[in-house]
N, C-alpha and C positions, 0 to 999 in steps of 0.2 A: 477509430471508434471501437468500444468495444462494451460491453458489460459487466455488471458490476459483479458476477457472478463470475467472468475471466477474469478478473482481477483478485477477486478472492483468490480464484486457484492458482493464480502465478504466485501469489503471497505464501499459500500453505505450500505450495510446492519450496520456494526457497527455505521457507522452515521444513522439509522433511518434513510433513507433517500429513502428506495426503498418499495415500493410494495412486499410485501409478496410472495413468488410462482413466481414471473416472472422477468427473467434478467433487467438489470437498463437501457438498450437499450431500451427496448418495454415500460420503463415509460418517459422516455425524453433524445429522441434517441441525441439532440443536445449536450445535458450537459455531455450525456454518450463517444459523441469525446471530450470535453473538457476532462473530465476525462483522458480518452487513450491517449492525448498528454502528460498531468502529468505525468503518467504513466512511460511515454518513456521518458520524461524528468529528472525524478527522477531514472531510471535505469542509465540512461548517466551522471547523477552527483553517482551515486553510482560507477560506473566505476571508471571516474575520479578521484575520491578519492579512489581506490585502494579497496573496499568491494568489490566487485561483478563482477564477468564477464559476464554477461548477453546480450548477442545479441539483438538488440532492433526490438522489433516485428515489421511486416508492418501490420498487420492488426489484428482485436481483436480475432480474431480465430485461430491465431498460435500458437502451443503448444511450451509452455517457458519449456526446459531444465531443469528443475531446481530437486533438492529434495525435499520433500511432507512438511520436517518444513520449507521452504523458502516460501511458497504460503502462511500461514499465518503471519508472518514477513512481508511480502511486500502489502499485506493487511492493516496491521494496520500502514504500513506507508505512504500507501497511504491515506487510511483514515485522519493521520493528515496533508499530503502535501494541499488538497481538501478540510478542513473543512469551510474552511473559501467561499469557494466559493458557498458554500449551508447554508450561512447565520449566521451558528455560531460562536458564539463569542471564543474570545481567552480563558474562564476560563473552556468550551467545550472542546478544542484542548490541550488545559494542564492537564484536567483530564483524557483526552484520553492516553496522553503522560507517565501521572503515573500508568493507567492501565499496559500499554506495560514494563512498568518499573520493577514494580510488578511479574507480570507474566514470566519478563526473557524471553521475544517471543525467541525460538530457529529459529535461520535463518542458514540456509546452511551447519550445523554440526556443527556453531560456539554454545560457549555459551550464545549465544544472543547479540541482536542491540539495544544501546541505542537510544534514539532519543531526539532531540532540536530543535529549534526554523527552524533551514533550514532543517529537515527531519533528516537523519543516522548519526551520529555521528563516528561511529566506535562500535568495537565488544569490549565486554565482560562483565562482570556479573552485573546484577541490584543490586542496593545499598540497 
């Protein structure tokens, strides 16, 4: 379990993109709701396409449901949903993409979540 507000900061932390020691709220509270919309955004297209059933948070402090391997899954997708919004280029968001590839991120007890160009893909084993 954890919140939606850890999971932002796991996301900006894999983009370099946070301060050391302190939530991605207390470095730029404005970019940190953009984020949280993504966020909820990318949970309700995960729905819709049948991965996830995910209740979508009302605010960054409600603890998301989830199993302990979905929080890093949903990190490293948020990560590339967001990179572009913090200035990186797309050869950024595609090495990111082959990290998560790589590493088979376990999400939800599945074998892992691929990822493409609009975020989740669907489940199963990295190539």
């Amino acid at each position: 379990m954890a919140t939606s507000q850890e999971i932002i900061d796991r996301a900006t932390s894999l983009l370099r993109v946070r301060t050391s020691g302190v939530t991605f709220s207390t470095d730029d509270a404005n970019k940190n709701s953009d984020v949280f919309i993504a966020f909820k955004n990318m949970l309700n297209e995960f729905g819709e396409d049948g991965l996830v059933n995910i209740p979508e948070p009302s605010s960054l402090t409600d603890t998301l449901d989830i199993p302990a391997g979905s929080v890093r899954g949903l990190a490293y997708n948020l990560a590339v949903e967001v990179a572009a919004e913090f200035g990186l280029d797309s050869d950024s968001s595609i090495e990111l993409k082959r990290t998560i590839e790589q590493r088979n991120v376990p999400f939800g007890g599945q074998s892992g979540l691929l990822i493409n160009e609009r975020g989740a893909s669907g489940f199963g084993s990295a190539r």
